[in-house]
Structures are given as C-alpha cells and as structure tokens.
N, C-alpha and C positions, 0 to 999 in steps of 0.2 A: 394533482397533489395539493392538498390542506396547507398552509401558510400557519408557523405559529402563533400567535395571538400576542405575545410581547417579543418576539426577537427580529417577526415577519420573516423569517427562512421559510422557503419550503421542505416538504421532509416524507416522506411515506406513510401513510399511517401506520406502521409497525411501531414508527419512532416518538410518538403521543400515547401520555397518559392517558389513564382511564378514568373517568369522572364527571361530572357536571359540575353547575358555578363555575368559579374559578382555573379547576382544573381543563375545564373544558377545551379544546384544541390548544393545548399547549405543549411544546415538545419537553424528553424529557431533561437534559442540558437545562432549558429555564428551570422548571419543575422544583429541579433539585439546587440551583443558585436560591430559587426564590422561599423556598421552605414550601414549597406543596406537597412536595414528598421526603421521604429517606431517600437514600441511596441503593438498600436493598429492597423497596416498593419500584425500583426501576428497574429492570434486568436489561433493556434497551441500552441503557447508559454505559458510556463508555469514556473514563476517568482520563487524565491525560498520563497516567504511565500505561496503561493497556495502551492507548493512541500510541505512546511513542514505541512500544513492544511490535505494535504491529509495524510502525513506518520503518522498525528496523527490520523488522523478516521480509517486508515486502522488495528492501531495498536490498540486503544478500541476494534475494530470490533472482532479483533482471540485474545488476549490477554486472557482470556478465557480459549480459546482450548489448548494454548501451557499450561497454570497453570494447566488444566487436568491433560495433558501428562508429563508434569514435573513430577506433585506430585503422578501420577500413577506407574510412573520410580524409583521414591524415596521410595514410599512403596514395590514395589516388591525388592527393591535394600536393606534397610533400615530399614523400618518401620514393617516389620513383627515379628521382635525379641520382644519386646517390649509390653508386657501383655494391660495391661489398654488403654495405648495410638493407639496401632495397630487398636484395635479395633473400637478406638476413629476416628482416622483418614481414616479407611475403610470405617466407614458408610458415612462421609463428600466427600469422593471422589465417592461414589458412589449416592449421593446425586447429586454432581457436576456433575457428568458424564449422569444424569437425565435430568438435569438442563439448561445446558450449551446446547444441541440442539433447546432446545425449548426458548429458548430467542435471540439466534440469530438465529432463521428464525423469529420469533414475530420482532425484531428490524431490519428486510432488508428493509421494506419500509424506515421505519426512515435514515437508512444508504444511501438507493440511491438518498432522497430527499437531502440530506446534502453534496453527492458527487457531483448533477445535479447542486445544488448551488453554490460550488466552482470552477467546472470546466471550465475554459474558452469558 
C-alpha cells in the first residue's frame, strides 16, 4: 500500500486523488485540508459526521455481542456464588445468548441499507 506524501499514513489506492505534481500520492483527508481539491472532487472522503454516523451504526450493530460476552465473563467470574440471583441471571444470559444471533442476522439488511445510505 502507497504511503501519503504529507501525512505518511498508509491507505489503498482507492483512498488518493488523482493527478500529478502536487496531487500526486496524496490521500484524500490531506487533499482536501490542504486545498488540492473540493470536497465534492473527492467522493473517497469521508467528513467527521459520516465518521461519527457510521461509529454509531457500527456500535448499535455488536453492542449486543460484547453485553453477552461481558455479562458471560461476570457470571463465570462473579455471579455464580449468589443463590437466587445466579440463577436469575443464568437463565437472562442464556436467553441473551439465544437471542442476540438471531436478531442480528434478522437486522443486516436493515444495517447495510443504512450503511449504503451514509456512505459517500
């Protein structure tokens, strides 16, 4: 992979402008700080409210999976001692752990409609 020319990131070539001189291997993040291009001459770029659009669908998307794995981690760690409540909370994470595949496969269309949407 190509190395920017002023930020030294590496990056795909999908993610550099097109051009010579100046433009030449340059991602387009610099690009568009440094005035080589517009914003709409990059369709690559991705502004930091798309960034944060997406860190938030990505994070609904597995948020889920990790409260599984947390709270699976917490009962073998934790919650086994604990008469009433162990019990309580065994059958909720195994409930969870039911649960939680079958709704995110049921909710991937919904997710890559909502990705196709924001992404540049």
């Amino acid at each position: 992979m190509p190395a920017c020319r002023m930020c030294k990131q590496n990056y795909p070539d999908s993610q550099f402008i097109s051009g010579n001189g100046p433009r030449y291997q340059v991602c387009a993040r610099c690009g568009i700080e440094n005035g080589l291009v517009r914003a709409e001459e990059a369709p690559q770029f991705y502004s930091d409210e798309v960034l944060n659009e997406r860190l938030t669908l990505y994070t609904r998307r597995h948020l889920p999976w990790v409260a599984v794995l947390v709270g699976w981690v917490m009962y073998i760690s934790l919650g086994r001692g604990i008469e009433l409540w162990s019990n309580l909370f065994l059958l909720v994470l195994a409930v969870a752990t039911l649960v939680v595949p079958v709704l995110h496969f049921m909710g991937s269309p919904r997710f890559n409609a909502e990705i196709s949407r924001i992404s540049p």
